[in-house]
C-alpha positions as CSV (number, residue, x, y, z in Angstrom):
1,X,12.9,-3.3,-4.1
2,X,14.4,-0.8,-6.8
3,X,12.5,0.3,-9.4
4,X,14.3,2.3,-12.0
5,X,12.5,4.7,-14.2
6,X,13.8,7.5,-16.9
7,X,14.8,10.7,-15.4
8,X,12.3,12.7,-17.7
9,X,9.8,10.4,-16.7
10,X,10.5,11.4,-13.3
11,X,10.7,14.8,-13.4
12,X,7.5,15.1,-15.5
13,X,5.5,13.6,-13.0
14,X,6.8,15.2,-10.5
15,X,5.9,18.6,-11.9
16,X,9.2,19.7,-12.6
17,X,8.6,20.1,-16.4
18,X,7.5,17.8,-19.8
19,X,9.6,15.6,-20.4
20,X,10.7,17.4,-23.7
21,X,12.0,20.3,-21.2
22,X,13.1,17.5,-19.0
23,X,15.4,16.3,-21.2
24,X,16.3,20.1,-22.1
25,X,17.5,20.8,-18.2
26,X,19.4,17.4,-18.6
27,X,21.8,18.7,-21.1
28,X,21.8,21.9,-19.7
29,X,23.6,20.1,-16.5
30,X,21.0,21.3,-14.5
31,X,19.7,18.1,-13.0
32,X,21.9,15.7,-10.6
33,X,21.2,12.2,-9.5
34,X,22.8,11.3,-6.1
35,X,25.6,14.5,-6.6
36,X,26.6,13.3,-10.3
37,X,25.4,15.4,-13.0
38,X,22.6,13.4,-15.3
39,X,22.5,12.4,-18.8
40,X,20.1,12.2,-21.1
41,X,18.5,8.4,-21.1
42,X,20.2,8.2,-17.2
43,X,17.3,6.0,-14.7
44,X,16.7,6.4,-11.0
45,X,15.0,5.3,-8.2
46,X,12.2,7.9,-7.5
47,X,12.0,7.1,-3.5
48,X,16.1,6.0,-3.2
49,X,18.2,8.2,-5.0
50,X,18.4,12.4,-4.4
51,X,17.1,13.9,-7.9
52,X,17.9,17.7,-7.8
53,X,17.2,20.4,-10.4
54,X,18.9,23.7,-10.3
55,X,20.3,22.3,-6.6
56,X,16.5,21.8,-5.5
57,X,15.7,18.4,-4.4
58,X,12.5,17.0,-6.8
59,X,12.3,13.2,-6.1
60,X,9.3,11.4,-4.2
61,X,10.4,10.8,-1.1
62,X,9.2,8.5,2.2
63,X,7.3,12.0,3.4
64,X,5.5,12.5,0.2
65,X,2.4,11.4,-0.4
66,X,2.3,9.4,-3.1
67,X,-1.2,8.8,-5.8
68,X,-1.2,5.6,-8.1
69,X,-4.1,4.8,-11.0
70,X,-3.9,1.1,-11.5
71,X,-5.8,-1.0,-14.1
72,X,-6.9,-3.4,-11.6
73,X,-6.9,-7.0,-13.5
74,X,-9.2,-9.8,-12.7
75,X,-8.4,-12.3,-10.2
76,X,-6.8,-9.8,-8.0
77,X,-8.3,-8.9,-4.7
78,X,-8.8,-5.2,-3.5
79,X,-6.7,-5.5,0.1
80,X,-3.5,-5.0,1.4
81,X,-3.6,-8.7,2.6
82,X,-5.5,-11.8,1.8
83,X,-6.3,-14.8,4.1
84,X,-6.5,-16.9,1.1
85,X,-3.2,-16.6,-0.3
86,X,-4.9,-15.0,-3.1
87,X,-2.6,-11.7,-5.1
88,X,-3.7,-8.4,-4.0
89,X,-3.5,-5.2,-6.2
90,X,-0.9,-4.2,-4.3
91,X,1.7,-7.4,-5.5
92,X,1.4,-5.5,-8.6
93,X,3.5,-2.2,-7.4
94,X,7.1,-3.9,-8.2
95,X,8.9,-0.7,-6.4
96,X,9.7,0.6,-3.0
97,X,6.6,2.2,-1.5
98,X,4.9,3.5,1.9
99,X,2.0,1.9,2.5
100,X,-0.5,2.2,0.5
101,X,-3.8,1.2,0.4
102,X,-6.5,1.2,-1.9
103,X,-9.4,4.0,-2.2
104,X,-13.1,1.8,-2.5
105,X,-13.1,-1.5,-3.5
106,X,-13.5,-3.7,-6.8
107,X,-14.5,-7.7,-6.8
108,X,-12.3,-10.3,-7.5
109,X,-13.3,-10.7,-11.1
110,X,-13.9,-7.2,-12.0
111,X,-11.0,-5.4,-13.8
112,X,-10.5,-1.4,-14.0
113,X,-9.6,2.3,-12.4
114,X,-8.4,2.0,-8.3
115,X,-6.7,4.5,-6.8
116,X,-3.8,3.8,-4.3
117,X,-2.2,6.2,-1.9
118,X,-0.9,6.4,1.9
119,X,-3.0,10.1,2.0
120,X,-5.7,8.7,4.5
121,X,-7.7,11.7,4.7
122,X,-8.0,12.4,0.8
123,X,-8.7,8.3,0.8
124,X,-11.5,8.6,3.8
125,X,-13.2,11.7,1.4
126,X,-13.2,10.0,-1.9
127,X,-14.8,7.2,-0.4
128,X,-17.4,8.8,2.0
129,X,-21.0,9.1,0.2
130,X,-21.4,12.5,1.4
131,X,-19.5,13.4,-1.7
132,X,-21.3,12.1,-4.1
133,X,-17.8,11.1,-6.3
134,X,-18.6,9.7,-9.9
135,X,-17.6,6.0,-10.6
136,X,-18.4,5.1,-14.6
137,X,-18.7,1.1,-15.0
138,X,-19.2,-0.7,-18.3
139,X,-21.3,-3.7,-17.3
140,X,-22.0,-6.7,-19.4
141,X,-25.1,-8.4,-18.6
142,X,-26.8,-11.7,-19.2
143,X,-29.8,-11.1,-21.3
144,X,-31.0,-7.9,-22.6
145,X,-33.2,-5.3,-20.5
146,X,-35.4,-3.2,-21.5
147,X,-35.7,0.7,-21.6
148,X,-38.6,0.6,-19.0
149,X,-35.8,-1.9,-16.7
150,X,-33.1,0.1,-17.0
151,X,-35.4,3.2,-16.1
152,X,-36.6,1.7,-13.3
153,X,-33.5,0.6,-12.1
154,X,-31.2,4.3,-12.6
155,X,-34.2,5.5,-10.5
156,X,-33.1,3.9,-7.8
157,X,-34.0,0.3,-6.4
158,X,-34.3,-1.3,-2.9
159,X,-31.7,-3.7,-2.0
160,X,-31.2,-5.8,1.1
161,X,-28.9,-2.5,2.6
162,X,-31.5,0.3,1.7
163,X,-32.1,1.9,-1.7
164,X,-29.9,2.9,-4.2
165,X,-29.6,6.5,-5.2
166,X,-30.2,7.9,-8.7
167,X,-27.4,6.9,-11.3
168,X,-27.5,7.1,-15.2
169,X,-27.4,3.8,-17.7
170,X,-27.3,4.2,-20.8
171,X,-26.7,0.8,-23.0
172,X,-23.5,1.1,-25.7
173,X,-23.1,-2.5,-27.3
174,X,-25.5,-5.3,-28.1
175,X,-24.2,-9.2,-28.6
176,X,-26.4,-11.3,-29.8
177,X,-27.9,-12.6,-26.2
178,X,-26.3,-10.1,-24.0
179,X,-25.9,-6.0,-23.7
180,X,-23.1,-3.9,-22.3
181,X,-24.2,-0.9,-20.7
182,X,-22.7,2.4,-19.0
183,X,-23.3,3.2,-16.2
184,X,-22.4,6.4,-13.6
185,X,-22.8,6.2,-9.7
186,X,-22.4,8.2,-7.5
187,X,-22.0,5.3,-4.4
188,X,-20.1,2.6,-3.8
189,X,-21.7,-0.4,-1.6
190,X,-20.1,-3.4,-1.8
191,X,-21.2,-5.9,-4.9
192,X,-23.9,-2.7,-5.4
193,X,-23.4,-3.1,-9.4
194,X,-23.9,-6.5,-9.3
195,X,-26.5,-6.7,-7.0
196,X,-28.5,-4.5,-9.0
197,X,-28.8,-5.8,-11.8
198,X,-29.2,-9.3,-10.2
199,X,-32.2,-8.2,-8.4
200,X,-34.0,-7.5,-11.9
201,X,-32.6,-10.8,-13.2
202,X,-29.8,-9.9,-14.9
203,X,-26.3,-11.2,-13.7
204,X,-23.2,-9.3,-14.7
205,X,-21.0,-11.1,-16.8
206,X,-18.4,-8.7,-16.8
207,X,-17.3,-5.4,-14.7
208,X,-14.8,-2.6,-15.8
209,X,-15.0,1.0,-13.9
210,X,-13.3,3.2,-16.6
211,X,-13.5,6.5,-14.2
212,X,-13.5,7.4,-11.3
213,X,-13.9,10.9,-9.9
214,X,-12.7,12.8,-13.1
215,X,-10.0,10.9,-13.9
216,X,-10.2,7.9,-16.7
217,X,-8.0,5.1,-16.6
218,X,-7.0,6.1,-20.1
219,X,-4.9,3.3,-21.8
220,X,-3.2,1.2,-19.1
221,X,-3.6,-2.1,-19.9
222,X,-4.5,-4.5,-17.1
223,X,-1.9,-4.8,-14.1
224,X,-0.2,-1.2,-15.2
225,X,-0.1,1.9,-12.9
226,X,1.0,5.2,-12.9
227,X,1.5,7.9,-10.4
228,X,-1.2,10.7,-10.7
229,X,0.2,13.5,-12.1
230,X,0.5,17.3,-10.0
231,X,-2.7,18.5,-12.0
232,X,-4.7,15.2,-11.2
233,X,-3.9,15.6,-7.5
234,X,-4.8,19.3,-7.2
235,X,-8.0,18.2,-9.7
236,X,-8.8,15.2,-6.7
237,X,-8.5,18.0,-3.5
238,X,-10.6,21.3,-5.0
239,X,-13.3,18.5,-5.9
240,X,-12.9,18.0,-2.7
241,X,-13.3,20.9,-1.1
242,X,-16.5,21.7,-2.8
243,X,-17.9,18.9,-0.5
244,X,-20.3,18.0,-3.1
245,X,-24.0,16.7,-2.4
246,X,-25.4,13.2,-2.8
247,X,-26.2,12.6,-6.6
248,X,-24.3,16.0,-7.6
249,X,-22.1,15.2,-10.9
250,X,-18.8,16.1,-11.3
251,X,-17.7,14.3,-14.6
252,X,-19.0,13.6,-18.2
253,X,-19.2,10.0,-19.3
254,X,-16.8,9.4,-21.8
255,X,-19.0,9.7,-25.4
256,X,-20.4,6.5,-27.1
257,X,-17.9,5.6,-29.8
């Protein structure tokens, strides 16, 4: 399947330049698509058609490897295939792709940041709890804990799998019979949000993660995606490389508004 996108667009996530200079080496005839010399407001396939600046090929290609941020929405589940028939996050990529495959996991009904990408060994790091990688989750839960619940329970709690590790909560909204709260991890069990809080008595009602190693899902709205841009990437491999501890921190929640 072809999925046409603006040149600029293109070119600025491939690294080439802002789209504002984008556009500049478009009227400069510096930029061809498939041998023809672009104009301004031209589309192209980013995996299909041969994008060249200054005679320099630019576009993603099949040996790339390729980074999406998708809003995950509910009622999607987090695999390449389901046995139930059920859509999976990657039905919502409408282009031509490798295979991808999604970094962690998020449940059925819970919406929010996943990272998709056919770079296995970048995938197998991110995911490993050796390195301690951030995930920030607003959680909705029934009822209303208290400061000395919520203490006990960033402390660490004992689940059917072992204990969780530290993680800070800090609650942001009240409704009148239920509390939203933040929350930073620095694991990623399966169901380990929700089993949390369940285990205290207090079942999530809803589950967004808004970050995930740095990077904030920003404003894509539910089903959207975008491909990680040069910076992010590089941003994704030297946190990497610092192969950082258990618990260690890496990013800032985003402040209360």
């Amino acid at each position: 399947m072809s999925h046409l996108q603006r040149l600029q667009k293109i070119l600025s996530e491939s690294g080439v330049a802002s789209r504002r200079k984008a556009e500049d080496l478009i009227r400069e005839a510096r930029v061809t698509v498939n041998g023809r010399l672009a104009q301004v407001g031209d589309k192209a396939d980013p995996f299909h058609d041969h994008i060249k600046v200054d005679g320099r090929r630019i576009s993603l290609s099949s040996s790339a490897k390729v980074y999406l941020l998708l809003n995950k929405p509910k009622g999607t589940v987090t695999t390449v295939a389901d046995p139930e028939g059920r859509p999976t996050v990657l039905d919502l990529i409408k282009e031509t792709k490798p295979r991808l495959f999604p970094v962690g996991r998020l449940d059925f009904d819970a919406e929010g940041f996943l990272l998709l990408t056919d770079d296995g060994a970048m995938a197998h790091r991110l995911s490993h709890p050796s390195y301690g990688i951030s995930r920030i989750y607003r959680v909705k839960v029934k009822g209303k804990p208290g400061p000395e619940e919520i203490s006990r329970l960033s402390r660490g709690i004992r689940l059917e799998d072992g204990p969780t590790a530290p993680c800070r909560i800090r609650p942001f909204q009240e409704t009148e019979d239920n509390l939203w709260l933040e929350m930073v991890l620095h694991e990623g069990r399966n169901r380990q949000v929700k089993r949390m809080w369940e285990k205290l008595g207090y079942p999530v009602l809803k589950l967004k993660r808004v970050a995930f190693a740095g990077l904030s899902i920003g404003r894509l709205k539910p089903g959207e995606y975008r491909y990680l841009r040069p910076s992010e990437v590089q941003r994704l491999k030297d946190l990497l490389a610092k192969h950082l501890s258990p618990g260690a921190s890496e990013v800032t929640p985003p402040k209360k508004k």
